[in-house]
C-alpha positions as a printed NumPy array, in Angstrom:
array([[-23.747, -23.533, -11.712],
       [-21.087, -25.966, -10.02 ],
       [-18.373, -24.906,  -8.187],
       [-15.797, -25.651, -11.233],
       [-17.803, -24.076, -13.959],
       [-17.503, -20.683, -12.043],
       [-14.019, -21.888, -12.154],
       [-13.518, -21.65 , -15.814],
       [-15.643, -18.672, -16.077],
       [-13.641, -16.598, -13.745],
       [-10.43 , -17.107, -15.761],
       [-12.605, -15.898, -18.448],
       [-13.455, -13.034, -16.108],
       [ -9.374, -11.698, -14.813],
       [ -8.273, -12.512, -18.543],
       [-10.739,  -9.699, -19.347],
       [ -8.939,  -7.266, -17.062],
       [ -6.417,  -6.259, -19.424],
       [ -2.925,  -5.149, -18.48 ],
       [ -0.195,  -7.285, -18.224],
       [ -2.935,  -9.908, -16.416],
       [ -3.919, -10.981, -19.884],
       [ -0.634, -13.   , -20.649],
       [ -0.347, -13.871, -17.313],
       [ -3.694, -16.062, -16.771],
       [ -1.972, -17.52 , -20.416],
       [  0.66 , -18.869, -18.699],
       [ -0.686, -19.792, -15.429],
       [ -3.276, -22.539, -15.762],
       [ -5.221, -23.546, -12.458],
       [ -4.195, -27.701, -13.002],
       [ -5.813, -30.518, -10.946],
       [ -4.742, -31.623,  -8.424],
       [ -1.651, -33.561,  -7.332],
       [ -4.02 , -35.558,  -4.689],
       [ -6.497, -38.126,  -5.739],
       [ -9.335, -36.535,  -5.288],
       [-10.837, -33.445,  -3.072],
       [-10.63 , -32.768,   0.277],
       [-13.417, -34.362,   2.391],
       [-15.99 , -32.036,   3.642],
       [-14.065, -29.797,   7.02 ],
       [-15.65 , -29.307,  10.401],
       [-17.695, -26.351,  10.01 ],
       [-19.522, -25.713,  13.495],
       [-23.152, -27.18 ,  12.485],
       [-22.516, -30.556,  15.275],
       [-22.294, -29.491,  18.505],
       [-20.191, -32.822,  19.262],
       [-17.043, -32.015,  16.609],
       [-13.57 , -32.495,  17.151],
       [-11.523, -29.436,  18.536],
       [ -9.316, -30.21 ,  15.323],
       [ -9.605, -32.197,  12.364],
       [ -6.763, -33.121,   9.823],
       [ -6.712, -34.325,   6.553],
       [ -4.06 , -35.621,   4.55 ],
       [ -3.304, -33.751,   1.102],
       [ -0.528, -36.533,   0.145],
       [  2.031, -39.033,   2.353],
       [  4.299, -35.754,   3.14 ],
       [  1.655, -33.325,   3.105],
       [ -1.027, -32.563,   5.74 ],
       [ -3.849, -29.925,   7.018],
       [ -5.128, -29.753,   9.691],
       [ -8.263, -27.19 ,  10.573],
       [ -9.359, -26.174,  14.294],
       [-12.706, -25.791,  15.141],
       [-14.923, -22.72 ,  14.579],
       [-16.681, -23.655,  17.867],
       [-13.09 , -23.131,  19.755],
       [-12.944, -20.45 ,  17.91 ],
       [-14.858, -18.47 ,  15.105],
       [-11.82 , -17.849,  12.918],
       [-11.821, -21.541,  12.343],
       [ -8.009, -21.38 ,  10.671],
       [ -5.835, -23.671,   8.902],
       [ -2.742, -25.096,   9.52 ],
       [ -0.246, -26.902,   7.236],
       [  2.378, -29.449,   7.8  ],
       [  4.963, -30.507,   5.606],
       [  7.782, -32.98 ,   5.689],
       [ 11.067, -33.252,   3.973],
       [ 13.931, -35.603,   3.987],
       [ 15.686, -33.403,   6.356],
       [ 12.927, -31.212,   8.301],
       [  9.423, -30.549,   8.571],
       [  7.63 , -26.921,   8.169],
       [  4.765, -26.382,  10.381],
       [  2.847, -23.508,   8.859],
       [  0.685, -21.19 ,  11.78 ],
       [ -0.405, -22.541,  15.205],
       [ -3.618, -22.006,  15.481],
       [ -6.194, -18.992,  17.088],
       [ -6.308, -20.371,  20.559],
       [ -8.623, -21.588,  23.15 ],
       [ -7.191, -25.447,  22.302],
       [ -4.562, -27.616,  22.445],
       [ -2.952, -27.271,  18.858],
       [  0.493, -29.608,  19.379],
       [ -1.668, -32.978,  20.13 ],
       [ -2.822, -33.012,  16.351],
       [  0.632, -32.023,  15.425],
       [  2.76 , -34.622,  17.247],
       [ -0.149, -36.886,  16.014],
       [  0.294, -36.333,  12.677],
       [  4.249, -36.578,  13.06 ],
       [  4.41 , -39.71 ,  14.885],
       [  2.459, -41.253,  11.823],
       [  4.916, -39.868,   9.667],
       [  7.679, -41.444,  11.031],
       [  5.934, -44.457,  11.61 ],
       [  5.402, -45.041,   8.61 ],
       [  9.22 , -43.72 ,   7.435],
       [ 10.842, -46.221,   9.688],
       [ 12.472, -42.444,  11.646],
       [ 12.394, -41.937,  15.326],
       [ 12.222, -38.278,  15.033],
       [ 13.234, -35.04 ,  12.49 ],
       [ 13.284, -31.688,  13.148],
       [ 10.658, -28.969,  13.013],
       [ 10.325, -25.438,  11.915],
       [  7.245, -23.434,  13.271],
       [  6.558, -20.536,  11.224],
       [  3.585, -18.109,   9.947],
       [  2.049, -17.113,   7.02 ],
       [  1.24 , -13.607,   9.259],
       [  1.479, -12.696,  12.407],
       [ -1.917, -11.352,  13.583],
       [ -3.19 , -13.359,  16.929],
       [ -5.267, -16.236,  15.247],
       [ -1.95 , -17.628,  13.683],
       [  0.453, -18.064,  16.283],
       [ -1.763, -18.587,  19.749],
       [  0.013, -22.026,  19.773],
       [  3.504, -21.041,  19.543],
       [  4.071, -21.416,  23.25 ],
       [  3.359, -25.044,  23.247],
       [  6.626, -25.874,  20.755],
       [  8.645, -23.137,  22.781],
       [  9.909, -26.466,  24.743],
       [  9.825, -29.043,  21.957],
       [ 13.423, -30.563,  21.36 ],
       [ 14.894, -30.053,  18.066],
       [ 12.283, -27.363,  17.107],
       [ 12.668, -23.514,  15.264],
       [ 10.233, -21.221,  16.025],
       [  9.641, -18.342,  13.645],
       [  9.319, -14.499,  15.186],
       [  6.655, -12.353,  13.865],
       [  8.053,  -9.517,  12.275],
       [  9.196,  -9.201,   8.699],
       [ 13.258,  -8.846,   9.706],
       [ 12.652, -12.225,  11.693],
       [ 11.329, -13.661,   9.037],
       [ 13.341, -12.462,   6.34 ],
       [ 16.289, -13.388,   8.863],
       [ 15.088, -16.884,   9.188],
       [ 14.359, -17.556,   5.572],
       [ 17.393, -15.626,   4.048],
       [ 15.701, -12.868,   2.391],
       [ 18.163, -10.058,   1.81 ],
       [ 15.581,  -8.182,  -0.479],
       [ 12.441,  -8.091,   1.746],
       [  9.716,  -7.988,   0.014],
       [ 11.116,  -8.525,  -3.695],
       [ 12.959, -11.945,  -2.764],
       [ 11.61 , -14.89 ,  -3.536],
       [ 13.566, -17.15 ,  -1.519],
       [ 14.182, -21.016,  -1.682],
       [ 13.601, -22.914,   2.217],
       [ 15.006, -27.194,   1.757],
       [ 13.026, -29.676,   3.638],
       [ 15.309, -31.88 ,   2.017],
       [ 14.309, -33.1  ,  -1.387],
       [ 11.546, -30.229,  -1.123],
       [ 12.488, -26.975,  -2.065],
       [  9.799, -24.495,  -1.151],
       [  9.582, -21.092,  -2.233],
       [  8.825, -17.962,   0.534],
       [  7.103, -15.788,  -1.276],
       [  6.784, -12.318,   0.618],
       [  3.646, -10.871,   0.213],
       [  3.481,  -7.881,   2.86 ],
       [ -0.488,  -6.224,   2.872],
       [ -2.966,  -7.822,   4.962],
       [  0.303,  -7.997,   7.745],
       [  3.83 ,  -6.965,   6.977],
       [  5.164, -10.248,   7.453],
       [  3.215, -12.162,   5.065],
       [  4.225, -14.566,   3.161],
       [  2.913, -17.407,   0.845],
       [  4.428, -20.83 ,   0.468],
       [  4.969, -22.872,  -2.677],
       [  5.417, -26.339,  -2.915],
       [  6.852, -27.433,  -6.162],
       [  6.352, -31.045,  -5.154],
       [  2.124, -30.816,  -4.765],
       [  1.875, -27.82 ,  -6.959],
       [ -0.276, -25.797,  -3.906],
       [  0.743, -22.139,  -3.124],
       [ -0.436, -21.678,   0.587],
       [ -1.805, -18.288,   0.605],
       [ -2.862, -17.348,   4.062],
       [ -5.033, -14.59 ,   4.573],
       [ -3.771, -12.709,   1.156],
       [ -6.08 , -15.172,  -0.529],
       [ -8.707, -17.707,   0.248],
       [-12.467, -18.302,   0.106],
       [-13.803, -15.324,   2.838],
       [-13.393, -11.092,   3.14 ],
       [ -9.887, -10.104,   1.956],
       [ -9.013,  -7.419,   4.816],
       [ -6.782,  -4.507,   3.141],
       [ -5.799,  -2.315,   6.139],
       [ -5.616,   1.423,   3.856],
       [ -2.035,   2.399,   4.722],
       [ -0.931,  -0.561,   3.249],
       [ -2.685,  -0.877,   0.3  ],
       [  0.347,  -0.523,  -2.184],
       [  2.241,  -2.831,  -0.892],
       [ -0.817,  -5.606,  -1.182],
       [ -0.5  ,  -4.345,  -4.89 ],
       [  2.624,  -5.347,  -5.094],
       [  2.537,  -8.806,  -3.603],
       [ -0.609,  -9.915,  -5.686],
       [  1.934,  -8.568,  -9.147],
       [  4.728, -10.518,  -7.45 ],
       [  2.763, -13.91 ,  -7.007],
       [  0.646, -13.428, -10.141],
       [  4.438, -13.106, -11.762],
       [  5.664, -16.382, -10.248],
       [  2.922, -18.027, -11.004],
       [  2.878, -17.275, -14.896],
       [  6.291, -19.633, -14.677],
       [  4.98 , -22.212, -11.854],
       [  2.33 , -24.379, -12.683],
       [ -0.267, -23.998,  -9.336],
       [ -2.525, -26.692,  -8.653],
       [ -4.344, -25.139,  -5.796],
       [ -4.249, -22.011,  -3.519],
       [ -4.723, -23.124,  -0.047],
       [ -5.771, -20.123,   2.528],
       [ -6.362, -19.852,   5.922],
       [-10.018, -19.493,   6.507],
       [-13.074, -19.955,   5.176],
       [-15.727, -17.417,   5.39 ],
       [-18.058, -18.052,   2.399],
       [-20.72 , -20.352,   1.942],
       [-21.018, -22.005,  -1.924],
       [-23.215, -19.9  ,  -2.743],
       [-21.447, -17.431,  -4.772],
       [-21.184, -13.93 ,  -2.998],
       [-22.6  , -14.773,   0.017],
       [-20.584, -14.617,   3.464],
       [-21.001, -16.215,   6.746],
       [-20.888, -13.99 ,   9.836],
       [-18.348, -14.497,  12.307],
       [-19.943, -17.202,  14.257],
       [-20.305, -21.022,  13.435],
       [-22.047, -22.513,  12.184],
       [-20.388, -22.945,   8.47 ],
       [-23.536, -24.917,   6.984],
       [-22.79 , -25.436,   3.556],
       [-19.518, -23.865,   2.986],
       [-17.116, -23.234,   0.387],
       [-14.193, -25.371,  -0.202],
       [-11.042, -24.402,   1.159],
       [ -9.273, -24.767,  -2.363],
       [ -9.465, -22.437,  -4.783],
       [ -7.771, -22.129,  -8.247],
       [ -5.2  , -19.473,  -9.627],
       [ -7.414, -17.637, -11.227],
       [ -8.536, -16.667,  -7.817],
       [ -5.533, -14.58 ,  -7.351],
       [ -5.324, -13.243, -10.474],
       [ -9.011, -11.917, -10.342],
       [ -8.006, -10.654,  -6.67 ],
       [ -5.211,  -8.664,  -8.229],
       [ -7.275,  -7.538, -11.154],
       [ -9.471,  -5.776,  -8.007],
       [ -7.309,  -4.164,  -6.514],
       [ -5.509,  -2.849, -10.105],
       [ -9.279,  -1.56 , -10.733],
       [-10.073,   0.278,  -7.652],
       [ -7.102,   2.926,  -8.614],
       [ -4.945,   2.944,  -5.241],
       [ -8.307,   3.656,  -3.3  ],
       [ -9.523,   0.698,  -1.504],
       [-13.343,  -0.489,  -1.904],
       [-15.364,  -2.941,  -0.813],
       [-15.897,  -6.09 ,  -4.136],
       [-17.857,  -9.109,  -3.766],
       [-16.823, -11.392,  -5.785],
       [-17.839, -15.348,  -6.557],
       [-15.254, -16.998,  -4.39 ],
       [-14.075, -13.759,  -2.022],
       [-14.903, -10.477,  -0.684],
       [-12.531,  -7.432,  -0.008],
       [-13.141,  -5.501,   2.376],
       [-11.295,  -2.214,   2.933],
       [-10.465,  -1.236,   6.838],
       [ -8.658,   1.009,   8.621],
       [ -4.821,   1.61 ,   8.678],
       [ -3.44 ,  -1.427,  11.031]])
């Protein structure tokens, strides 16, 4: 079975988990893509002579960039975006590598090709556990740049989120308006990004193709955020989710260890179904996490963090 026909079969799948979830896969269809086509296959650890990084570009304003499972096994994501007036840089990487070369890199071809000799940058996280932020201290001395703290009032400070967690709040890149989406579970300062402009919803580690951790004390509030995003997105149209990692091979089910190599692996995008099937997990396991394997992800209860 291709990877899209277990696509369409998993809306059939969360639509089937009754509740309010019913109405809300009605409304929130999984669309293609705003980008031509897919994303070419990532570095996944099986040649020894890869790139430490390795970015790809989603559209003319939109980039991700991935660093190397063989620098480091978490092999995360990172997202840059550009506005008019600003550009959000989205996590820093898990260490053990030079993470601002690729992202000057990528912003010096940006405003190349704008005509601009520089524009400002914001540095922020979709958590704050260690293999999101090890890079931070190279843009602590980067002119004209914000960079984010790590705990849910700095980011609800920096963002303006008066309500945290219920806000939904709108950041301007200037003619972008994202939406910060605060999603407190996996890490009480997590938050998803929406980009109105490419239709993706950058998920971090809430959602995305490997083992959903649910640390037990804060299962609740991961409740919450999946009802919260599964609610915006019955009124947004969502293209893609976008995570962090990727931690399954395409084979459905089946998880990689956490070593390289990747061979085979899943593709980083995944559709909103995804999330809604997440959510229709954790509805079904009655406030007590459990272990579920599912096609596309795995959750995997551990302990209070």
């Amino acid at each position: 079975m291709s990877f899209m026909e277990r696509q369409a079969g998993r809306f059939r799948h969360a639509a089937g988990a009754g509740r309010a979830l019913a109405l809300v896969l009605t409304l929130a269809t999984a669309a293609g893509p705003a980008c031509a086509g897919p994303f070419k296959p990532w570095i996944d650890g099986t040649d020894a002579a890869e790139p430490a990084t390795q970015t790809q570009r989603y559209d003319r304003d939109t980039y991700v960039i991935r660093q190397s499972l063989r620098t480091n096994f978490e092999g995360p994501f990172l997202y840059l975006l550009f506005g008019r007036d600003r550009a959000l840089l989205l996590d820093t990487g898990a260490g053990n590598v030079k993470i601002r070369p690729a992202v000057e890199a990528v912003i010096a071809g940006w405003l190349k090709a704008h005509g601009r000799a520089s524009i400002p940058l914001v540095v922020a996280h979709s958590h704050g556990h260690g293999d999101h932020h090890q890079g931070d201290a190279e843009f602590a001395d980067r002119p004209d740049t914000t960079v984010v703290g790590l705990k849910p009032e700095d980011v609800a400070a920096f963002f303006g989120i008066a309500d945290w967690p219920k806000q939904i709040a709108t950041f301007d890149l200037g003619g972008r308006k994202l939406s910060v989406i605060p999603t407190p579970g996996h890490h009480p300062a997590h938050i998803m990004i929406y980009d109105p402009k490419t239709r993706l919803l950058l998920s971090g580690d809430t959602l995305y193709p490997g083992r959903i951790y649910v640390p037990s004390n804060r299962f609740g509030e991961l409740q919450d955020s999946l009802d919260r995003v599964a609610a915006f997105g019955a009124t947004h149209k969502v293209a893609w989710a976008l995570g962090a990692h990727i931690e399954m091979s395409r084979k459905p089910g089946e998880e990689f260890p956490d070593r390289p190599p990747h061979p085979d692996e899943h593709p980083l995008e995944l559709p909103f179904s995804a999330l809604l099937e997440l959510q229709a997990a954790i509805h079904g396991m009655a406030g007590k996490p459990a272990r579920a394997v599912r096609d596309d992800f795995v959750v995997t209860p551990i302990l209070p963090r």
